[in-house]
N, C-alpha and C positions, 0 to 999 in steps of 0.2 A: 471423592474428589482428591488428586494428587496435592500431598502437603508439601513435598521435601523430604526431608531426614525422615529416614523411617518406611517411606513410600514401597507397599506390599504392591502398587497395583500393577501390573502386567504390562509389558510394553505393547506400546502401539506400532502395528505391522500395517493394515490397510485402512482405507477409509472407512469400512465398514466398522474396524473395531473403533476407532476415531469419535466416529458417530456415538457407539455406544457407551464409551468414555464420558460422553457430556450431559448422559441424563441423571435426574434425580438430582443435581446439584443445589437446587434450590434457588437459585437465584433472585435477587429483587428484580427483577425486568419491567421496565413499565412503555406498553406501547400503546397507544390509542386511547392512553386513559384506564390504561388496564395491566393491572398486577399480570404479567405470562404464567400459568403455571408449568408447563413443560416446555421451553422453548424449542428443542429440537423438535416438536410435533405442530408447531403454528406454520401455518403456510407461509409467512410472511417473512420469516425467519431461515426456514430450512431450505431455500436454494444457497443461500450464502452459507451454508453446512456444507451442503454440498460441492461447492467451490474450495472450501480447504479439504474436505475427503478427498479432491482430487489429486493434490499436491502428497498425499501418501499414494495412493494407488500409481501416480506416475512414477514410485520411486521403485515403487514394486516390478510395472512394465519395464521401465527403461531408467535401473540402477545407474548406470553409465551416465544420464544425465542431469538425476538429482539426490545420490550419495554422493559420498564422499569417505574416504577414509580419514576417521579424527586423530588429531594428535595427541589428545586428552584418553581414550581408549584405546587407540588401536583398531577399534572397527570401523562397519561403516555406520556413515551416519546419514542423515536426511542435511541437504545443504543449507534449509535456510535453520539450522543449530549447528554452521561451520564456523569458524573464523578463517579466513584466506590466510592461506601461506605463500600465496606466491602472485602477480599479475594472472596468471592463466584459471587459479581459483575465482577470481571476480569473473572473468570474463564466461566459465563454467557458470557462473549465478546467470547471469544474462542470459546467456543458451535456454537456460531453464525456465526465466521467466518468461523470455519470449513465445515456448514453447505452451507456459498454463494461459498463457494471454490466450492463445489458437486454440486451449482443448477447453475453455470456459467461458471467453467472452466477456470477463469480466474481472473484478478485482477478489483474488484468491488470499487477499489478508495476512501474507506471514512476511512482506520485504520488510516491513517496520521492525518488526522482531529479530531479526538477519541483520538487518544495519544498525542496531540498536548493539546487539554481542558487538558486532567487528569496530564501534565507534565506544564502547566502554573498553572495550580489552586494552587497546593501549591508554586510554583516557586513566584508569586505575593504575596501568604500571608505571606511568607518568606522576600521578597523584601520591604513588607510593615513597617513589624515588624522592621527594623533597619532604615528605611528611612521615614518612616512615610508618605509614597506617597498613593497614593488611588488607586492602582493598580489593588487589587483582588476583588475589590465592583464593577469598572469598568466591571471587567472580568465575572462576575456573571449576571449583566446586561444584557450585552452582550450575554452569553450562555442562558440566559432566553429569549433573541429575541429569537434566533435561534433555540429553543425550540420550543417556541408559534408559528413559522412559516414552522418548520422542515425542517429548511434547509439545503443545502450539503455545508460543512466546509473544504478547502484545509487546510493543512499543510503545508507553503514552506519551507526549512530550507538550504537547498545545494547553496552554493552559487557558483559561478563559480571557483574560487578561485585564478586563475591568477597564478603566482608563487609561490607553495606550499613551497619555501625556506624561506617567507616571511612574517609577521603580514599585518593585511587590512592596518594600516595605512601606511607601508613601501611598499606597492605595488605602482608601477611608475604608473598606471590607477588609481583611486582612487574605480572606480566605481565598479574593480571587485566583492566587497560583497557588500551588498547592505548597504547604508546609509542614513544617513539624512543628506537633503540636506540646508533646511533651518526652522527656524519655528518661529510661533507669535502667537496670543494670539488666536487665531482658532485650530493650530495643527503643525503638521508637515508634509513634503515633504521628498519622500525617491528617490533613485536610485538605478541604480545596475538591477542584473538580476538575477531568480535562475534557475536551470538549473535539468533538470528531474524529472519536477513535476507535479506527478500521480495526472492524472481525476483535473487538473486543469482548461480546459473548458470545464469539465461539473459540477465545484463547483457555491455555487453563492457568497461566502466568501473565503476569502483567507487570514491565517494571516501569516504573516512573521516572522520568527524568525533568531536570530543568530546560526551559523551554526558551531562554537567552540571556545574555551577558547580564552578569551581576555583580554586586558591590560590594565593598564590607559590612553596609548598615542589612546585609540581606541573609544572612548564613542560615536562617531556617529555611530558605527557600532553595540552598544549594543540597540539593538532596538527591539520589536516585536509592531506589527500594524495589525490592521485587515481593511478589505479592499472589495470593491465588484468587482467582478471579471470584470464589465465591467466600471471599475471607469477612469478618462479621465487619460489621458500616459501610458496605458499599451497593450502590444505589447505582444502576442502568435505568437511563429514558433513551429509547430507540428512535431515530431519526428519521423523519418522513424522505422517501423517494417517490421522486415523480411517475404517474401511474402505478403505486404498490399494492395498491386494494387488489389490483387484476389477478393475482396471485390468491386472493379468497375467493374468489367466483367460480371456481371448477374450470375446467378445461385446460385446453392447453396452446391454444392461438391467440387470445388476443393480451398475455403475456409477452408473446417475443421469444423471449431465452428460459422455458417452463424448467428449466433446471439450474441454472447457476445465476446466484447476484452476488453484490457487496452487502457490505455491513457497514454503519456507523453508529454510533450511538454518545452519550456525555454519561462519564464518568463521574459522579459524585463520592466522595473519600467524608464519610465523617467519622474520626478517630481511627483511622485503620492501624491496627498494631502490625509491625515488622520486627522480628527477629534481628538481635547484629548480625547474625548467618547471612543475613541477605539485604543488609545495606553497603553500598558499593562508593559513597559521597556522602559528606555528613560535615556540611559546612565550609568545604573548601569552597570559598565561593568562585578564585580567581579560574577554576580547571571549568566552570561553565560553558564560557565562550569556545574554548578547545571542545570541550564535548557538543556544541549544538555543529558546531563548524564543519566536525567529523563524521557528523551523523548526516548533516545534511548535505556531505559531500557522498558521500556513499549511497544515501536514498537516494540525491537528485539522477545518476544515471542506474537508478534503479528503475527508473522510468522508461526503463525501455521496455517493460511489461505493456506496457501502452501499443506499444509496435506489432505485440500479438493478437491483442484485440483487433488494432488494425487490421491487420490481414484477413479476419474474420469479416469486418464490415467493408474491407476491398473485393471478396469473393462476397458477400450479399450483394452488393451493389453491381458485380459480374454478373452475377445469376439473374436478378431483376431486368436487366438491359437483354440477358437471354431471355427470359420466361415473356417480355415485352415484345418480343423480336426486334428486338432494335441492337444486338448486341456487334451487326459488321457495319454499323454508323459510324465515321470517322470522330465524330465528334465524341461518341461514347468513348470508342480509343482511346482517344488522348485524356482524357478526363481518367480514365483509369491507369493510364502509365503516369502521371500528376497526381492522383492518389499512392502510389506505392512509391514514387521518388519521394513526396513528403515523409511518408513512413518509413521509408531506410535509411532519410537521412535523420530521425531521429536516434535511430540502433548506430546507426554508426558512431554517432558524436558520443553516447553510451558506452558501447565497445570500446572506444579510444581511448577514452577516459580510463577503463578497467585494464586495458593494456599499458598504459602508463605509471600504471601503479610501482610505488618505492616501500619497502618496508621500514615500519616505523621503529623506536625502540624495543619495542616488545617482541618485536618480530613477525606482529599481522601486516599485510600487506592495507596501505590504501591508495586508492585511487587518484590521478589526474582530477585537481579540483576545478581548473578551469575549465576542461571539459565536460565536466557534471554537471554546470552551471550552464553553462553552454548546450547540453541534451535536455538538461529540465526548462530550460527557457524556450526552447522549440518545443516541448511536446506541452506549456500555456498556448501554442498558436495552430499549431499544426493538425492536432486532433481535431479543432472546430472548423475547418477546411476541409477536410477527409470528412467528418460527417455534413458539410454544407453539399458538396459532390456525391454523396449518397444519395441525398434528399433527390438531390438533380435526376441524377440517373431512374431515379424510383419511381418520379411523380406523384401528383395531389393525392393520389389514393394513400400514400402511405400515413397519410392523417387525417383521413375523411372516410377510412374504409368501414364498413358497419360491423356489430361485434359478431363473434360467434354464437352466441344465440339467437341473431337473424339466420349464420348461415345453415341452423340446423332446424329451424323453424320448417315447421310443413308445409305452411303455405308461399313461403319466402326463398326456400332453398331452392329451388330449381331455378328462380326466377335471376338469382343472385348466381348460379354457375354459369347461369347463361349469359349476363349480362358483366360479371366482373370477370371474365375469361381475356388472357392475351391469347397464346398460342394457343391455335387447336389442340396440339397434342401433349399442352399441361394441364394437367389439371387446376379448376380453379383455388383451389384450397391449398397447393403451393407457392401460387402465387404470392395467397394473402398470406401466406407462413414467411417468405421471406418480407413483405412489406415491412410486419409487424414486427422481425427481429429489426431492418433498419430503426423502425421507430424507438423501437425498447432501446436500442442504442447509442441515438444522436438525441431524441427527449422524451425519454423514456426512463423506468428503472434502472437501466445500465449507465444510462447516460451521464448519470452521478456520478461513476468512476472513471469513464473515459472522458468527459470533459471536464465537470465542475470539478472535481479533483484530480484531472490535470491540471488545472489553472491554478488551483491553490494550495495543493497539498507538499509537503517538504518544504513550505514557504511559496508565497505568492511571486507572482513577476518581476519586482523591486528589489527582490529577497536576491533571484539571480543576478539579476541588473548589476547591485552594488556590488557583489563578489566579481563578478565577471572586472567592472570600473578599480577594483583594486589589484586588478592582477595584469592591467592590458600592459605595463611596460613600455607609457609612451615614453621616458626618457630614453630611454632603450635603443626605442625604435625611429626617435628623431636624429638621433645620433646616427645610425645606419643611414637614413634621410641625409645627410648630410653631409655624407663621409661621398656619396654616391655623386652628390651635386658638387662635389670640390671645394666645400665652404672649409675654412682654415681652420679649424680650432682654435691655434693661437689667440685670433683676433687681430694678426698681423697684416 
């Protein structure tokens, strides 16, 4: 397992070595009630492997769209361990993501970690600049490992939060945001847990951050640290998705998407030691609000990964309407040009946002935040519309249809081609293959990342709301109002 300083192990070129990277790690995993002993070998586990294998092998096929040449090296690198130099650097992330959305279907688990660099990077040279601490030289370091070895970087930042009435240090548990627990002249020890945090065993880094605006009485909880995901006190419990067993049953139909899901899982922290090498915050409490601000300006039109997936379940939802023969019904029409406006017009508000981008003092670029605000608040409404208009197009069978062990049954399968057949000239068993990915899609295993975290992840809808409500500029714009209507100023 990749330590850091020191690190003999061989860089990672495609998914394949990716894969082989993450076994024997040992991990505490606990799913189902059950210690994992290999996770890369549980079925339940290894499509969301698979879904980061993909994010190298794309870079392998099509460098041009997820390298980058670093500033830190000199070579190329894998883009979600870039930091943006420029607007057209974000807007390259987008391309990319929109791209894993179409070649997996699902959530490929490295934006947290990508916006997690580009919202510390200037967050430490900021931090440095008033405190004169060594935080963004640290942090540079550090992303130069993870460069030279390409490796996959968690974002955690959710903390459990306990009583939402309440500051971390006024919570009667102490532990529920994570903190420092003690430290000497090696580093510090943390606790605490955080809680839904994507493709975090299948990262091999994991930095922790604070999770919102904090106070003076709170400087143990003003922390970020980075950390190996199998570093000694840490405890994974995997997170149930809707239909996941179908994935232990054999086959490959009545899954959906028999190769690619997400990941979530709660991270538990008891005493995890961190090196100073790789703490990046350490008590500054007042740089919190700046660092969640920035992170979740940069995640929210990270959201346009969502738009890939889209596409995926605009062409299911095509294919159904054909395989149905219904597909020159006007009514199908329009419902699929109202699927892909919804879905552009989330990339777009996305895109915009990352072409507005201004570089900050450090010299990373960020993004347009009202626009980010503004792309993550559509893609809480717009996904559960796109898959309502799926369901449509697909009909009852898509949640009524029987499993595949009827349809391979001896006495059932003839009875079942004959009888669940649209077109004469498809075959039955493509039918039910597209049914079953809308399903695994809109409430299904998938469905956990294209709806239920769209709705909630990067902050939930209010999260938007308020950002968006502090930046509309009505004095601004009643003044334009008014200037237009001949009202005086004066008052005269």
């Amino acid at each position: 397992m990749p330590l850091g300083n020191g690190d003999t192990a061989p860089r990672i070129q495609t998914g394949e070595d990716y894969i082989a990277s993450l076994r024997g790690r040992k991990l505490r995993v606990f799913l189902l009630g059950e210690l994992v002993e290999e996770p890369v070998d549980h079925p339940m586990i290894r499509p969301s492997i698979n879904a980061v294998a993909e994010t190298y092998d794309l870079a392998v096929r099509e460098p041009e769209t997820a390298t980058v040449v670093s500033p830190l090296t000199g070579k190329p690198v894998n883009r979600f361990l870039h930091v943006a130099q420029s607007a057209d650097d974000l807007v390259a992330q987008n391309t990319m993501q929109r791209k894993l959305g179409q070649n997996t279907g699902t959530c490929f688990q490295r934006c947290v970690g990508m916006d997690a660099f580009n919202a510390l990077y200037s967050v430490t040279y900021e931090i440095d600049e008033k405190h004169g601490t060594p935080y963004h030289e640290r942090l540079r370091a550090f992303l130069q490992t993870m460069q030279e070895h390409n490796y996959v970087v968690g974002g955690a930042m959710t903390d459990v939060k306990g009583d939402r009435s309440k500051a971390p240090h006024e919570q009667e548990d102490p532990d529920l945001f994570v903190h420092i627990t003690r430290k000497d002249d090696q580093g510090i020890w943390l606790k605490g847990a955080k809680a839904h945090q994507t493709g975090c065993i299948n990262s091999h880094w994991i930095i922790a951050m604070p999770t919102m605006r904090l106070g003076p009485n709170d400087e143990d909880y003003a922390v970020v640290a980075a950390f190996p995901v199998d570093a000694p006190g840490i405890t994974y419990v995997y997170g149930r998705q809707s239909c996941d067993t179908r994935s232990m049953e054999g086959g490959s139909i009545d899954v959906g998407n028999a190769s690619y899901s997400g990941q979530e899982a709660m991270v538990i922290l008891d005493d995890v030691f961190v090196p100073w090498s790789h703490v990046f915050m350490n008590g500054e409490y007042e740089f919190a609000s700046m660092l969640v601000e920035r992170f979740t300006c940069y995640h929210r039109r990270s959201y346009v990964c969502k738009t890939g997936v889209g596409d995926v379940l605009i062409g299911a939802a095509a294919q159904v309407a054909d395989y149905n023969g219904a597909e020159r019904a006007s009514h199908v029409k329009d419902k699929l040009v109202q699927m892909t406006h919804l879905n552009e017009t989330m990339f777009a508000a996305g895109v915009a946002s990352s072409y507005r981008a201004k570089p900050t003092k450090s010299g990373c670029y960020l993004n347009d935040d009202m626009l980010a605000n503004v792309c993550k608040h559509h893609v809480t409404k717009m996904p559960f519309e796109l898959g309502r208009l799926a369901q449509d197009l697909a009909g009852g069978l898509v949640s009524t249809a029987p499993s595949e062990k009827e349809l391979e049954h001896p006495e059932l399968a003839a009875l079942l081609e004959k009888y669940l057949k649209g077109r004469a000239d498809v075959p039955t068993e493509a039918r039910i293959r597209i049914l079953r990915l809308i399903e695994n899609m809109t409430m299904g295993r998938n469905a956990v990342g294209y709806l239920t975290e769209s709705l909630h992840g990067a902050g939930s809808p209010q999260a938007q709301r308020i950002q968006i409500g502090r930046q509309m500029e009505l004095d601004f714009k009643k003044g334009l109002a008014r200037r237009l209507a001949g009202i005086d100023e004066s008052g005269e």
